[in-house]
C-alpha positions in Angstrom: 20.8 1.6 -5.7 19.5 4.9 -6.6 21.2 6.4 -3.1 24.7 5.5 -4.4 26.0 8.4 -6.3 27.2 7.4 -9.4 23.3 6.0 -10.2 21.5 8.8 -9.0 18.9 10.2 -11.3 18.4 6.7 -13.5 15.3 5.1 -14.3 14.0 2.3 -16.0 16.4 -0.1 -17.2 19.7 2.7 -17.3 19.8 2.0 -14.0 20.3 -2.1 -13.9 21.9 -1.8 -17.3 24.6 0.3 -15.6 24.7 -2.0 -12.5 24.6 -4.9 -14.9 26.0 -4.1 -18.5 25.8 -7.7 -19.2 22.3 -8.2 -18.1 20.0 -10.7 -20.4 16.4 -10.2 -19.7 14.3 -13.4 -20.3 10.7 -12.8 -20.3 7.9 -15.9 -19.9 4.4 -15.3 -21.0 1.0 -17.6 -21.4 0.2 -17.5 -25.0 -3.7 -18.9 -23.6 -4.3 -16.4 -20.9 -8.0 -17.2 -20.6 -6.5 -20.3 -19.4 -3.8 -18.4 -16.9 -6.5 -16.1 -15.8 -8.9 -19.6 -14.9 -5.8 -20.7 -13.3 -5.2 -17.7 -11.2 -8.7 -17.2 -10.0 -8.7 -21.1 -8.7 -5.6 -20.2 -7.1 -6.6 -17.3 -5.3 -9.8 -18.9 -4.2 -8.1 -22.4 -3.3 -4.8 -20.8 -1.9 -2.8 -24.1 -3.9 -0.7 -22.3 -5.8 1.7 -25.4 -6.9 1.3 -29.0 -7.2 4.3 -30.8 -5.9 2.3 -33.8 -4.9 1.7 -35.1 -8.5 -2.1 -34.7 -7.6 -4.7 -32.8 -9.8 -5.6 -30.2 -8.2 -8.9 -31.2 -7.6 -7.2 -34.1 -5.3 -5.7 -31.6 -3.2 -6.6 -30.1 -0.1 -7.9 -27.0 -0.2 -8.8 -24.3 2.5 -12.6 -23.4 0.6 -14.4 -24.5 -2.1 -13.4 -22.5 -5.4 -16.0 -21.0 -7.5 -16.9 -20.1 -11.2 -17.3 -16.3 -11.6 -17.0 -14.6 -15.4 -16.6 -11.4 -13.8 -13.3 -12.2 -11.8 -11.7 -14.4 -14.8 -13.1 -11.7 -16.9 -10.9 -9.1 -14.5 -8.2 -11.1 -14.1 -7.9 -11.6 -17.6 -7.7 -7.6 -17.9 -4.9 -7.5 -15.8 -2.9 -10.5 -17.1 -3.0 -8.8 -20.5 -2.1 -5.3 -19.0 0.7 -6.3 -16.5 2.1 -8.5 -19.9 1.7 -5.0 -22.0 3.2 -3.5 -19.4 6.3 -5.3 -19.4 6.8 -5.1 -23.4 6.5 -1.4 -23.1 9.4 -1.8 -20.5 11.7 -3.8 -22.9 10.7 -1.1 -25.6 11.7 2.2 -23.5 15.1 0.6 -22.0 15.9 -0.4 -26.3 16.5 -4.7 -24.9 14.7 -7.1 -26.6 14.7 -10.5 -24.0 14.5 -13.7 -25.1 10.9 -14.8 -25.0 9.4 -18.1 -23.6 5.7 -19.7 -23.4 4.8 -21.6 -20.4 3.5 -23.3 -22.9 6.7 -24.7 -24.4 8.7 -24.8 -21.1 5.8 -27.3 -19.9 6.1 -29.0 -22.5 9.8 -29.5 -22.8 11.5 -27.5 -19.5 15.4 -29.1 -21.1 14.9 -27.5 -24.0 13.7 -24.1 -22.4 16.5 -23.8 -20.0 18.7 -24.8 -22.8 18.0 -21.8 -24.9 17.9 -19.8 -21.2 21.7 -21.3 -21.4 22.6 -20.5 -24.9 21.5 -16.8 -24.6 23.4 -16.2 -21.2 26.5 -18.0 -23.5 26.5 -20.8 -21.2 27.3 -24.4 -22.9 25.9 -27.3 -21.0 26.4 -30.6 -21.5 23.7 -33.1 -22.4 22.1 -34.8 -19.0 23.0 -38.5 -18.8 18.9 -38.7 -17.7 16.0 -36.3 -17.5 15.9 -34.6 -14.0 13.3 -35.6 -12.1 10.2 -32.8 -12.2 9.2 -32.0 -8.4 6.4 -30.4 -9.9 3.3 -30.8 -12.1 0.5 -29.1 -13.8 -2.5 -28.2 -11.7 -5.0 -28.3 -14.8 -7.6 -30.6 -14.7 -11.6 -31.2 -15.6 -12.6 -27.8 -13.8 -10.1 -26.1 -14.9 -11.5 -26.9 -18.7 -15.0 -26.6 -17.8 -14.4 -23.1 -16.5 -12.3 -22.1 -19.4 -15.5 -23.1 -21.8 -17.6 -21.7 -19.5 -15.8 -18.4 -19.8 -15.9 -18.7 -23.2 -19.4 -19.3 -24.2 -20.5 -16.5 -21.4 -17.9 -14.2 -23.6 -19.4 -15.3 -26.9 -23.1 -14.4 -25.6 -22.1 -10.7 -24.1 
């Protein structure tokens, strides 16, 4: 966009407020990142990024074996919170303040998430007749909690 004239020279957020003057940002963060970071690293050693079977994800098939390691939930962890600081210095600078969500509460309630997603785009929806049908499911599961405490106790003894 910035090779068409009239947005040359714009950066940060002039430039997609000016494309998009009625843009609403909506920004989605983990309130437990130790439990995003454990996530992440069993994602990146297990290559299952999404459970659409209904399966835990320790019922899935996986292309290795994944592994505890403090040092690379310990780095991902780092990043998580920097990539998340990063993005709130981003709001701040461009003067927009989104509309936050948890994964936390849209896990817990995705119809009441997408409503407010609705409401602050000005959209009114009526009630569903029934719940839609979730193709999806937490991957959590016994590992996932043993490596979070895991984490935590190697944390509490550095």
């Amino acid at each position: 966009m910035r090779g068409i004239p009239r947005f040359a020279g714009m950066g940060d957020g002039s430039l997609l407020n000016a494309a998009f003057p009625e843009l609403t940002y909506v920004f989605v963060s983990r309130s437990d990142k130790v439990r995003q970071a454990v996530s992440l690293w069993r994602a990146l050693q297990t290559w299952v990024w999404r459970n659409a079977s209904g399966a835990l994800a320790s019922e899935q098939p996986t292309q290795r074996d994944a592994v505890y390691s403090f040092d690379a939930i310990d780095h991902l962890l780092g990043q998580l919170r920097r990539h998340e600081d990063a993005w709130r210095g981003y709001f701040f600078r461009i003067g927009r303040r989104p509309l936050q969500l948890y994964y936390e509460e849209i896990a817990g309630d995705p119809d009441a998430a997408v409503a407010r997603v609705l409401a602050e785009i000005g959209v009114s929806a009526e009630p569903a007749a029934a719940p839609a049908q979730r193709s999806m499911s937490r991957q959590s599961d016994e590992i996932s909690e043993s490596w979070v405490q895991s984490y935590l106790e190697d944390v509490s003894r550095r």
